[in-house]
C-alpha angles and dihedrals in degrees: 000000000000088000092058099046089049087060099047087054094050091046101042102080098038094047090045089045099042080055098051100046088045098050093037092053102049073059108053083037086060093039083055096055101047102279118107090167089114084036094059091041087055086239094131088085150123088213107109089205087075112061102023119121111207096217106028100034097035113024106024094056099034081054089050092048104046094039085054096053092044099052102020112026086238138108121227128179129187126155146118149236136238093279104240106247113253128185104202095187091060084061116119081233107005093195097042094039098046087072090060090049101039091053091042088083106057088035083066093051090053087050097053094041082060087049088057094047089048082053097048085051091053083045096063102039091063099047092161098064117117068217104053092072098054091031093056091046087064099044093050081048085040093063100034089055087042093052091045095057105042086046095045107043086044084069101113097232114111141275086029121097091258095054085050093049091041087053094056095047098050126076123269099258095050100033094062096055089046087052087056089066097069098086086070100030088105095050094053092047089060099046078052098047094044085044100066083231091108106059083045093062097034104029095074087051099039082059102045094055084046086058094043086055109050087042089050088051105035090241115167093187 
């Protein structure tokens, strides 16, 4: 039990934090191409209220949490946000421009994956620190969250990023069947996750940019 709320207390900024970014950029990135639909709703903000989802971004991953470690020894997160409100036809260029918002999410992640490492490597300059133990656990969780979710909202399945961003790239005639799919882009994520498909298609990725980023930062970790 002390094992799990340990780990509870080392995920739950990074995973709060990872959300946020990620929602609140998808929202400048569409203010700065003509839309202020997520502006006027005062979802272009650092402020987690905002964008957390009781059930997607709290219970669903806390049950997931605790049930792996229980049964597997392992923790295992998935979840979501209130997805920012975008209004794709107020764009500039709603095709072109889809492809800017629609990437501004994951870029955050990456950014923030880089944040965590920056906080492993003060971590370990101050090994002394009552602080430098817990500081480097979530910065190891930071970057493991961060990775995930770049990695796992560039898939190009809608209504992800990367079926957003894959919409904007194709060709029109073939662009407009591929949106359609998004009513059941869910569905067919969770037949993926439970699957076991989907950890075969991400999980190579997910690693290498694990290892990208402890390289491009000199982490030993």
């Amino acid at each position: 039990m002390n094992e799990i709320i340990q780990g509870i207390a080392v995920y739950a900024l990074p995973v709060i934090f990872a959300i946020t970014m990620h929602e609140a950029a998808h929202g400048y990135a569409a203010k700065r191409f003509g839309d202020p639909t997520a502006y006027d709703a005062g979802r272009i903000s650092l402020n987690p209220v905002r964008h957390i989802d009781l059930i997607g971004t709290i219970l669903v991953p806390l049950s997931l949490f605790v049930l792996s470690k229980l049964t597997m020894g392992a923790g295992f997160l998935f979840g979501w946000a209130k997805p920012v409100p975008v209004d794709f036809t107020r764009l500039h260029h709603p095709k072109r421009d889809m492809l800017w918002v629609a990437a501004a999410g994951p870029g955050a992640n990456l950014l923030m994956a880089f944040f965590w490492a920056l906080m492993i490597k003060l971590a370990i300059t101050m090994p002394e620190s009552t602080f430098a133990k817990p500081l480097a656990l979530m910065g190891i969780a930071g970057i493991e969250i961060n990775v995930v979710l770049m990695v796992l909202n560039l898939l190009p399945l809608p209504p992800l990023d990367g079926g957003r961003m894959a919409v904007s790239l194709l060709p029109m005639r073939i662009a407009y069947p591929f949106a359609r799919i998004e009513p059941y882009g869910f569905m067919i994520l969770l037949v993926l996750l439970f699957s076991g498909a989907l950890s075969i298609i991400i999980g190579p990725v997910i690693l290498w940019m694990k290892v990208f980023i402890v390289s491009l930062f000199g982490l030993y970790i």
